[in-house]
matplotlib code that plots the C-alpha trace (Angstrom):
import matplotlib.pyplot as plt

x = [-63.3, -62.8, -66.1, -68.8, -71.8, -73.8, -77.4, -78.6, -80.6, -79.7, -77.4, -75.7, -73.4, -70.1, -67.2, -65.7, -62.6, -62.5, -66.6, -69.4, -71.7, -74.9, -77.8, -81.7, -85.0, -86.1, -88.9, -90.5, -89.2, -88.9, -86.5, -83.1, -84.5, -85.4, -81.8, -80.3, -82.5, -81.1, -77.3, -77.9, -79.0, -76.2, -73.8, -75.1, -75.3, -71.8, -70.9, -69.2, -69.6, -68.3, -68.3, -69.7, -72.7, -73.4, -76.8, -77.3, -80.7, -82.5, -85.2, -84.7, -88.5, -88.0, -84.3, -84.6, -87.5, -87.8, -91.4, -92.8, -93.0, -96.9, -97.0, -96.0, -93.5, -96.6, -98.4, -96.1, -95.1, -99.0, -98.9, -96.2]
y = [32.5, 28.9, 27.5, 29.0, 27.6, 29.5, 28.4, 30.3, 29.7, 27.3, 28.7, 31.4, 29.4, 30.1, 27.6, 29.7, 28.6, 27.3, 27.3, 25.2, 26.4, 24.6, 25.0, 24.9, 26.1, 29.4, 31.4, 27.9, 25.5, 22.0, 18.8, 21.0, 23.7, 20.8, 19.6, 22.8, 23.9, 20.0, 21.5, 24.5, 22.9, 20.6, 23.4, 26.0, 22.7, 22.4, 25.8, 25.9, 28.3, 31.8, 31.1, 34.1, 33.2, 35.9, 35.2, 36.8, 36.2, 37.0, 34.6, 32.0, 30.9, 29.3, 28.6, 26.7, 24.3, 23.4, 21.8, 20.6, 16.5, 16.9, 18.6, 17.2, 19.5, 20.1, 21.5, 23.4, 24.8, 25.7, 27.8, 29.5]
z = [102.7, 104.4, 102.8, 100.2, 98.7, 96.2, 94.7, 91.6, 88.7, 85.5, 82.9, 85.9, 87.4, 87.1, 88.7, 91.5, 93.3, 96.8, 96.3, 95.6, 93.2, 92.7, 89.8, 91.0, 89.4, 88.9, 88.5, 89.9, 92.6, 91.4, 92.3, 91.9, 94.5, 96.8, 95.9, 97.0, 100.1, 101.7, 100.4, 102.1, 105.5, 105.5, 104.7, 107.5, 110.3, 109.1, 110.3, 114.1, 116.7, 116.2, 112.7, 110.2, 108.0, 105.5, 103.2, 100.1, 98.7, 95.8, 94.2, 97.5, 97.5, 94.2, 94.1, 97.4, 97.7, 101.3, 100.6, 103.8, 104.3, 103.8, 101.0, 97.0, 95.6, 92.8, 95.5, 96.2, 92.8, 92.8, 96.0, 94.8]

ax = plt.figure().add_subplot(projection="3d")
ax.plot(x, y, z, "-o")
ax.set_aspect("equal")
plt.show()
């Protein structure tokens, strides 16, 4: 593995070598899933050409907050 980033819920992370391993909010996104949707977008335009991506995902729509610019991240917590 040349580069691994993991999201999961508080109190389940585990430090990992040659990994980074990031906390966010679960059963409900909030500021930490917003937090670690932006980590994951940096990390996968990061990635070059002919590069394997493998996603795992279980829990994503809270543990990743990608709320929408025209939306408040209340908003969102109620839609979800």
């Amino acid at each position: 593995v040349e580069k691994a980033l993991v999201i999961t819920k508080h109190g389940h992370d585990l430090a990992i070598k040659g990994c980074q391993v990031l906390t966010a909010d679960h059963p409900v996104a909030g500021q930490q899933s917003v937090i670690a949707a932006e980590a994951v977008l940096t990390f996968i335009n990061g990635i070059q050409s002919g590069h394997l991506l493998l996603l795992l995902s279980g829990g994503a729509s809270a543990l990743l907050g990608d709320v929408p610019p025209s939306i408040s991240l209340e908003d969102w917590q109620w839609l979800n």
